[in-house]
Every structure is written in structure tokens, then in C-alpha cells.
C-alpha positions as CSV (number, residue, x, y, z in Angstrom):
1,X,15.0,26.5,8.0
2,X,16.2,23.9,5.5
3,X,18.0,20.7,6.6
4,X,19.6,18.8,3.5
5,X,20.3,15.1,4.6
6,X,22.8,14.1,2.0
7,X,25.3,17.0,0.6
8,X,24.4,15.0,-2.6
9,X,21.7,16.8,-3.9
10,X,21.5,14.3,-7.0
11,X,21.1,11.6,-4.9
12,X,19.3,11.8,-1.3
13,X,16.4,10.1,-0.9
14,X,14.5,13.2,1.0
15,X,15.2,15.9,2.4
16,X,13.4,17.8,5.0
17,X,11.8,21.9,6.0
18,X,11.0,23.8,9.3
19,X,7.6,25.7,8.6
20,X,7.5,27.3,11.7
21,X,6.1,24.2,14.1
22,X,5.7,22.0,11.4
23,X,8.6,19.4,10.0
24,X,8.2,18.4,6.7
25,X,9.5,15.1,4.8
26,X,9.9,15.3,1.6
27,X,10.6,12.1,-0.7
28,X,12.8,13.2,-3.5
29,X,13.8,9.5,-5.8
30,X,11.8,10.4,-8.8
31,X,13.3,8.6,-11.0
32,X,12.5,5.4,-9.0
33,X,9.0,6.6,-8.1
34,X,10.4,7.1,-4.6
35,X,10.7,3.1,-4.0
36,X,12.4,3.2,-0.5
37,X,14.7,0.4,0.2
38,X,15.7,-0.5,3.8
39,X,18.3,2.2,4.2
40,X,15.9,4.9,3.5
41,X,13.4,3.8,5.7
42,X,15.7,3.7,8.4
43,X,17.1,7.1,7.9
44,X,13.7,8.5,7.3
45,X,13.1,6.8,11.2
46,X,16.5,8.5,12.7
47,X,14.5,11.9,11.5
48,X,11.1,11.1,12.8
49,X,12.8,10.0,16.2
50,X,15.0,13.3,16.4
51,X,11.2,15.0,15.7
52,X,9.4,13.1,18.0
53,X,11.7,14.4,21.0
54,X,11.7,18.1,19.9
55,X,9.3,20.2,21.8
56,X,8.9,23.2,19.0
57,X,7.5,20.8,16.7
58,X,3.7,20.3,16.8
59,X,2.7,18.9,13.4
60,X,5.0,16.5,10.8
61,X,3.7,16.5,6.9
62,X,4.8,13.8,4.8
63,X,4.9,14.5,0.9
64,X,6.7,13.7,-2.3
65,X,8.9,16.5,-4.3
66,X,7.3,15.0,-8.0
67,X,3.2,14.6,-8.3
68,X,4.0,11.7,-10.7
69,X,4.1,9.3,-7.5
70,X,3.8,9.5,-3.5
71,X,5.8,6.3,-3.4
72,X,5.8,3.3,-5.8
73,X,6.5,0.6,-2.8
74,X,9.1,-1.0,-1.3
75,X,12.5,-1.7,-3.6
76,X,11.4,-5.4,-4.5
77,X,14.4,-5.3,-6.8
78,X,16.9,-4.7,-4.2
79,X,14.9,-7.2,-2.3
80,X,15.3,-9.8,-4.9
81,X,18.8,-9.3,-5.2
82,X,19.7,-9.7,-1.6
83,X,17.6,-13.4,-1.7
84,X,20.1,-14.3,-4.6
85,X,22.8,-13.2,-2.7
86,X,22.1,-13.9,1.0
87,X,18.2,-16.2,1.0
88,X,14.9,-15.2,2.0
89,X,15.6,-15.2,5.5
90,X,18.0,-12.1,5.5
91,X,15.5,-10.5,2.5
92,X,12.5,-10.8,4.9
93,X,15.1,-9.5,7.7
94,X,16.0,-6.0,5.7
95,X,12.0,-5.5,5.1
96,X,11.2,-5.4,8.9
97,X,13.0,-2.0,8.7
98,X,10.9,-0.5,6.5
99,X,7.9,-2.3,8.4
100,X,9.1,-0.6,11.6
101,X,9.1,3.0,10.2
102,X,5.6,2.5,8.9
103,X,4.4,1.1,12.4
104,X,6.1,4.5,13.8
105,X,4.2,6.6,11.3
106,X,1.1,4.9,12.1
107,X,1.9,5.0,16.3
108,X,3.3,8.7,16.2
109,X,2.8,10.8,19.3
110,X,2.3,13.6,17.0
111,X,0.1,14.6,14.6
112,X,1.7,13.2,10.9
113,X,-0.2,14.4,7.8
114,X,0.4,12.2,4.5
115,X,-0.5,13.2,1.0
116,X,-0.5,10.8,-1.1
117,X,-0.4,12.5,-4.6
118,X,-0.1,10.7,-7.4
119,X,1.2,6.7,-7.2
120,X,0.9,5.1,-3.8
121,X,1.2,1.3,-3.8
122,X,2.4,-1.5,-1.8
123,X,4.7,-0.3,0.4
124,X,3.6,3.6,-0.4
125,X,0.5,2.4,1.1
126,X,2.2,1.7,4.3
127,X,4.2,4.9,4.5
128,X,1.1,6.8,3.7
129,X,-2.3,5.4,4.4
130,X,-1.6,4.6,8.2
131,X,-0.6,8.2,9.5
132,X,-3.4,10.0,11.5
133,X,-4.0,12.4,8.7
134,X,-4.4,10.8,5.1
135,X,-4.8,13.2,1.7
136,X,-5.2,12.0,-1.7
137,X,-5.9,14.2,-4.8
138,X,-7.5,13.9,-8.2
139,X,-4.2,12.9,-9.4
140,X,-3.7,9.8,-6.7
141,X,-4.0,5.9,-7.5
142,X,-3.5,3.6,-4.9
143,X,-3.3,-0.4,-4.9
144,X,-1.8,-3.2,-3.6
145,X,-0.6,-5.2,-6.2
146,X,1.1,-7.6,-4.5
147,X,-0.4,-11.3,-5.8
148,X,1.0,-10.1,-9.5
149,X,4.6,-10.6,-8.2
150,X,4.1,-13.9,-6.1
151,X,3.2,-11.9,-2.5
152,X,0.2,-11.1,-0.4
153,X,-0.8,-7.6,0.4
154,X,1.4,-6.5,3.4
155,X,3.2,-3.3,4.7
156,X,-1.4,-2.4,6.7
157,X,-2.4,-3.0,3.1
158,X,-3.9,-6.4,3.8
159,X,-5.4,-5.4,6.9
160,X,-7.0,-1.8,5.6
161,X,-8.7,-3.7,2.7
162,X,-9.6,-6.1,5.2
163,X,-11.3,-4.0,7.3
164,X,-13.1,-2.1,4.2
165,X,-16.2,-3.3,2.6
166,X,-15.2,-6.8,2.7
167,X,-16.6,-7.8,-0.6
168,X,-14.9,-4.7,-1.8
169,X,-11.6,-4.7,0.3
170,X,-11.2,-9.0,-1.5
171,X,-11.7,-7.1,-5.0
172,X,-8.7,-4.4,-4.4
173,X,-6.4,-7.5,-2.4
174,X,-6.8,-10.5,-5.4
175,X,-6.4,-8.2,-8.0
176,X,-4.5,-5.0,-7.4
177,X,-6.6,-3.0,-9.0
178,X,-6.2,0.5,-8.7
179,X,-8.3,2.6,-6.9
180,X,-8.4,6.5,-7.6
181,X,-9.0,9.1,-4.9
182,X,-12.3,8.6,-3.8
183,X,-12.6,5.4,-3.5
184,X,-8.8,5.6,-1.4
185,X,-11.5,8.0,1.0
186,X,-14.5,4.9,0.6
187,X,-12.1,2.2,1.4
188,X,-10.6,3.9,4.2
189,X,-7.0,4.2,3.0
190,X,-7.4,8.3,3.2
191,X,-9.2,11.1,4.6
192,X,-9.8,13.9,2.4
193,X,-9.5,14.8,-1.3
194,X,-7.9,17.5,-1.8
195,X,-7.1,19.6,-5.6
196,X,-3.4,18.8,-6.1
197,X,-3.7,23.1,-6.8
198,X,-4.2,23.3,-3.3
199,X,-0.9,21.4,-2.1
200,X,1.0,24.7,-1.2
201,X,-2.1,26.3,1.2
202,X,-1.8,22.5,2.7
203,X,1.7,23.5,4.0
204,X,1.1,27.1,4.4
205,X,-2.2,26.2,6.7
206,X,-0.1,23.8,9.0
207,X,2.5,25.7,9.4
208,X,1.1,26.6,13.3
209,X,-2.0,25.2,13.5
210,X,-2.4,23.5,16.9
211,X,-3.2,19.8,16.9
212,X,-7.1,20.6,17.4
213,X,-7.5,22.5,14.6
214,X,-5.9,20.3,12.2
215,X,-9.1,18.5,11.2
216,X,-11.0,21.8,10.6
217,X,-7.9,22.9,8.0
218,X,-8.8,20.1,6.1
219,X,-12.1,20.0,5.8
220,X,-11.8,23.6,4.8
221,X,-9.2,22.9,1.6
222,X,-11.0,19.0,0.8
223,X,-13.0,18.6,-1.7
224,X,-14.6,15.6,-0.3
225,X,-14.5,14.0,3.5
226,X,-14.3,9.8,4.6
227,X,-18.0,8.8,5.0
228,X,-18.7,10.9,1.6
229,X,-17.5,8.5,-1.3
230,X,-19.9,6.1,-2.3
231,X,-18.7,2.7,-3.5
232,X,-19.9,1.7,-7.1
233,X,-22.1,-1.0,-6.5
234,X,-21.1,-3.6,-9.3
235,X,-18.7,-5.2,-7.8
236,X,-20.1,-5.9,-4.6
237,X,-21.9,-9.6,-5.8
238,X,-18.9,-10.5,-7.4
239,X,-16.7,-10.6,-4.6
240,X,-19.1,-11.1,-2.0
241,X,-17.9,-15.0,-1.3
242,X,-15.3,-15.1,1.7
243,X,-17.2,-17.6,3.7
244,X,-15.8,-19.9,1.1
245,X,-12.6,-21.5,1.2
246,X,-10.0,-20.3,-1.4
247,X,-11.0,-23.2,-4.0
248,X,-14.2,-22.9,-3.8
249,X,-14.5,-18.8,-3.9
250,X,-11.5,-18.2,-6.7
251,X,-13.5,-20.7,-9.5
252,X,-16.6,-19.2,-8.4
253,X,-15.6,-14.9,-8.5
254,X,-13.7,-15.7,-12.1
255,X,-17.4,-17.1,-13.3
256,X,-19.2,-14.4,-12.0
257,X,-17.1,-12.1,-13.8
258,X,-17.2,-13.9,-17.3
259,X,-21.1,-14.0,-16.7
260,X,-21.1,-10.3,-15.7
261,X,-19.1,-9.8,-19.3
262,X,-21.5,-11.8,-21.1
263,X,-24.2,-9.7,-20.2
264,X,-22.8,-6.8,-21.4
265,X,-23.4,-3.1,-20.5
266,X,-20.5,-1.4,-17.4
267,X,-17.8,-4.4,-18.1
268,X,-14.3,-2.7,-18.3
269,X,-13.8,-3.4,-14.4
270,X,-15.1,-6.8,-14.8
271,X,-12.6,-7.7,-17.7
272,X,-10.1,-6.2,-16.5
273,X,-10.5,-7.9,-12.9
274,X,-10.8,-11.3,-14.7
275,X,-7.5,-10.5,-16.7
276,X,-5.6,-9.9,-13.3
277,X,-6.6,-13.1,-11.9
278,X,-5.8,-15.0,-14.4
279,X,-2.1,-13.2,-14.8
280,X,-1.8,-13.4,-10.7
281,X,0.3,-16.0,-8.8
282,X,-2.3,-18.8,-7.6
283,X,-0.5,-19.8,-4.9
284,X,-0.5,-15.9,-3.8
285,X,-4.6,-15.5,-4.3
286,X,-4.9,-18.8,-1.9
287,X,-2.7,-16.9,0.7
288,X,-4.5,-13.4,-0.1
289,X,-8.0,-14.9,0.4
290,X,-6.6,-17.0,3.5
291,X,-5.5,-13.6,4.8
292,X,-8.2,-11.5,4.4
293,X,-10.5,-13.9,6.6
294,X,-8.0,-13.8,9.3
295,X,-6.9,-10.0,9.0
296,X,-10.7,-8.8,9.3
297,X,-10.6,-10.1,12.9
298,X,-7.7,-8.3,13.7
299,X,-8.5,-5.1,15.8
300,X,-4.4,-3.7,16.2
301,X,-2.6,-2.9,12.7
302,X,0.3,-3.9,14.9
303,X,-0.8,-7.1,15.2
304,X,-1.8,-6.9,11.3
305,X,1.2,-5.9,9.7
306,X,3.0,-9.3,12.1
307,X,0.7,-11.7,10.2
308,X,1.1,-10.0,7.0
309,X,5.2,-10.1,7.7
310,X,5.2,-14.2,8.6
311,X,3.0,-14.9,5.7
312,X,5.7,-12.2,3.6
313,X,8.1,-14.8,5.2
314,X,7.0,-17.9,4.2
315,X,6.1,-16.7,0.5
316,X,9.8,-15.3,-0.1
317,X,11.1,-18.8,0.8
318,X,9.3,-19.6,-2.4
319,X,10.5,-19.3,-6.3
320,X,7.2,-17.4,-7.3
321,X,8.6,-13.5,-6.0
322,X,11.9,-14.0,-7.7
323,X,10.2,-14.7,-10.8
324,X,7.1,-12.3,-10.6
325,X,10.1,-9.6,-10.1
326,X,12.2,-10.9,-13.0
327,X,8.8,-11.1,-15.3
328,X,7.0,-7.9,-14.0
329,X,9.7,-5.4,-13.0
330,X,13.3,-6.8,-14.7
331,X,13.2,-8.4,-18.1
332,X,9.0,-7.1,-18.5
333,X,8.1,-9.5,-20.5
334,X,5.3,-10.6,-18.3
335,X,5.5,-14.1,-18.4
336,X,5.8,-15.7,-15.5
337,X,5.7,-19.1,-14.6
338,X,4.2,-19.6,-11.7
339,X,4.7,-22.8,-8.8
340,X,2.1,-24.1,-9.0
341,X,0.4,-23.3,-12.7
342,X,-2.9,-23.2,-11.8
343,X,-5.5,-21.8,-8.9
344,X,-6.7,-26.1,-8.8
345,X,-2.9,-27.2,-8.3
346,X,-2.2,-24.9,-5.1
347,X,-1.6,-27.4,-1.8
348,X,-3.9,-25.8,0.9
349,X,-2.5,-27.3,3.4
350,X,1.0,-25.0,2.4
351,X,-1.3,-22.1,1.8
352,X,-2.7,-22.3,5.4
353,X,0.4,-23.0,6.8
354,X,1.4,-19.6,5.1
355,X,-1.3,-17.5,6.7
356,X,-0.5,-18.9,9.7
């Protein structure tokens, strides 16, 4: 059985399947890289509530209909627009909608299998990498990319990378950059790998499996299992400075990766880490670094995702999301000018105040 949520095929932002006892959620925006604004999240909610309550459904899988992306994040653009219309304060309000459907994702009573094939970032990772069940593929990159647009990793994504390597998990949050499927598995945003060629069996295998065999399905179609993918190792000096505050630790990663360039040899991540600090928002790598001190203490991703969501608060009060919106996503010229300029100009005091 087939259930169509909008008669407008052109334009529903999912639709959903009965496979025997499994329900399946299928994001269907391609065009937008399935970027869910508030109004899908809720809808997609309404569903998983209706699901929760039905006995003949064991097992939920939540996919994408195009491999090109999983889901690109929340709609920051529709989120700008309603600060220019309305302020920060009713932006930050429509967000806690989609925050809620990831916390229900992440808290469901069933079993919810995620595959996160192809593009899963920023809010993506929220829909996806908290579920019980995570899948990526060869085809998957994941990141939070937050600091380039005037933000802090949010939606889990703050507190996962928090709660990974920590010299690695400060990497992925300052920068953004993009991690491909096993590291997603080392970091502990997924599960298993699987071949994107063995999507279909995924959904054929669930179909009735009961809730204790879902883990031995898996295993059987992954390629590779968490606790299997090794972390490359040349990062790990770099980053490894959280002790320090923000002003002290941001001067002293950026030398350590022009010295790591000097030397030559394995430098592409290096440059191209030291190239997103220098294009991110300082007063967003302050907050970032602030927040991954405070979010590694943080057993509950409930309690995560509410001190990602004030500091989300405080930061859209400011002019730097606006404009890291306008320069990255609107008129692309990417050229944004930052408040403050420079990593030395940021008031800690405000930045603490933030993370908060």
C-alpha cells in the first residue's frame, strides 16, 4: 500500500509505503536537495505520530527518492526571510519544529532505520544521524557546515562531533569539512556502510524482520560496521587544543596547519582546513569551540540539542547569518563581511554569553 501525502505529485515533500510491517518515508524535494522547512518537518511528525500508535507497524525506514542528497539541511533561506520579515525571535521559533521532529526520530519507540545516501548536512544530520539505525554508502558526505554561514553546529550535530574523537569531532565542527562514509561510521554519526546497489535488499530485508533481527540484516548487507573505520591520524595534533580558550586555540590550530603545509607531503586536508577557517565567521568559531567544551559533558542529546538551540538563538539575533546566507547561498558571491572581521576582534565575554 501506497499513501500519497499531497495529490500534488510535483510538489509534496515526501511521500510514504507499507512494506508489509515496515512504513517507509520517503523525501522527495530534489530539486532543493530535500532542505525541509518547518512545515515539512511538522507534517513529516503528524506521520511518524500516526505510526507510532499503529500496532501492525514494527519497523519505519527513512530514505530519500534521488541518491544526489539524503537532505541538504534545514531551509536557511526561508529562515532568513522570515527574520526580515518577522526578527530572530519568531525565526528561532519556526526552527524548534523541525528540532522537535528530529528529537522524535531520535526518541522513537520503534525501531527507525536512516540511510543517509548521498548529501546529509546540518539539519540532514539531525534527521538522519540520530535514529537508532544509521546507513551511509560510498556515495554519502556528511558535515556540518554551520560556522561558514554565521551559526554553530546544531540540529545533535554539535553534540555527536562532540562526543567523537574530540580532536577530531573540533576539526569536522570549526570547519565543515566533509566527511565521506567511513569516517560518518568512525565519528559515530552512522552505523553501517552499505553499496548504494544494495538500497533495494535494504527494504526488501525489512520488510518483516522483527526488531531483534534488525541488527543481524545489516551486518549481513554492510560493507563495514561502527568500531571498523579507522580515523586518519593527521589531523589528530592539529586539533588536539580544546583545553584552550577560543583565542588562544584558533591562532594556534591555523599555525599548525600552515606549518603542516610547509612541510609538505599529505597537505590537501590541511589547506583546505586552513582555507575554511579563514572564510568562517569568527564570532561563530569562538561560539563553536565554546560549544564543543560544554557539549562533551553532555550525556542526553536532549539536553544537547537545548544548548545548541539557545546558542542558535542568540547567534540569529546577530547580522552575521543574514549575511553568511546572502553571500553563501543567495547572491554566491562569497564575500561576506563578517561582525566582527577578525578571530582577535570577537568579545568573549558575548561569545560566552552565547554558549550559555
Amino acid at each position: 500500500m501506497t499513501e500519497v501525502l499531497s495529490a500534488d505529485g510535483a510538489s509534496r515533500p515526501f511521500f510514504t509505503e507499507r512494506h508489509g510491517h515496515l512504513a517507509r518515508m520517503t523525501l522527495d524535494m530534489p530539486k532543493k536537495l530535500n532542505a525541509i522547512d518547518a512545515a515539512t518537518a511538522e507534517e513529516m511528525l503528524t506521520v511518524l505520530d500516526r505510526w507510532r500508535d499503529d500496532a501492525d507497524i514494527h519497523t519505519v525506514l527513512l530514505d530519500s527518492s534521488s541518491p544526489r542528497a539524503f537532505c541538504a539541511g534545514g531551509d536557511i533561506r526561508a529562515i532568513r526571510d522570515i527574520i526580515a520579515r518577522s526578527g530572530s525571535v519568531a525565526a528561532h521559533t519556526s526552527m524548534a519544529i523541525p528540532y522537535r521532529t528530529m528529537l522524535a526520530i531520535a526518541r522513537y519507540p520503534k525501531p527507525v532505520v536512516t540511510v543517509m545516501d548521498g548529501i546529509a548536512m546540518g539539519g540532514g544530520i539531525g534527521f538522519g544521524a540520530h535514529a537508532r539505525h544509521r546507513i551511509v554508502t560510498e556515495r554519502s558526505t556528511l558535515a556540518m557546515p554551520e560556522t561558514a554561514i554565521g551559526l554553530t553546529p546544531d540540529a545533535g550535530g554539535g553534540w555527536r562531533l562532540a562526543h567523537a574523537d574530540p580532536a577530531y569531532g573540533l576539526r569536522f565542527a570549526l570547519t565543515g569539512a566533509r566527511m565521506n562514509g567511513i569516517q560518518a561510521v568512525a565519528t559515530g554519526f552512522a552505523d553501517h556502510l552499505l553499496h548504494s546497489d544494495n538500497l533495494p535488499s535494504l527494504t526488501e530485508a525489512l520488510t518483516n524482520v522483527t526488531e531483534d533481527r534488525i541488527n543481524h540484516v545489516l551486518q549481513e548487507l554492510a560493507e563495514i560496521q561502527a568500531g571498523e573505520a579507522g580515523l586518519p591520524a593527521g589531523s589528530v595534533t592539529v586539533y588536539d587544543v580544546l583545553p584552550l580558550t577560543p583565542a588562544e586555540g584558533l591562532p594556534v590550530v591555523m599555525q599548525r596547519l600552515e606549518n603542516v603545509i610547509a612541510a609538505g607531503g599529505d597537505v590537501a586536508w590541511a589547506e583546505g582546513d586552513l582555507a575554511a577557517l579563514k572564510a568562517a565567521c569568527p564570532f561563530s568559531l569562538h561560539v563553536t569551540w565554546l560549544m564543543q567544551q560544554k557539549l562533551a559533558d553532555i550525556e542526553m542529546i536532549t539536553d544537547g540539542f537545548s544548548l545548541e538551540s539557545s546558542a542558535v538563538g542568540h547567534m540569529l539575533a546577530r547580522k552575521d547569518f543574514s549575511e553568511g546566507v546572502r553571500a553563501r547561498v543567495i547572491d554566491k558571491d562569497n564575500t561576506p563581511v563578517w561582525s566582527p572581521a577578525s578571530i582577535a576582534a570577537v568579545d568573549a565575554d558575548e561569545a560566552k554569553q552565547c554558549a550559555a
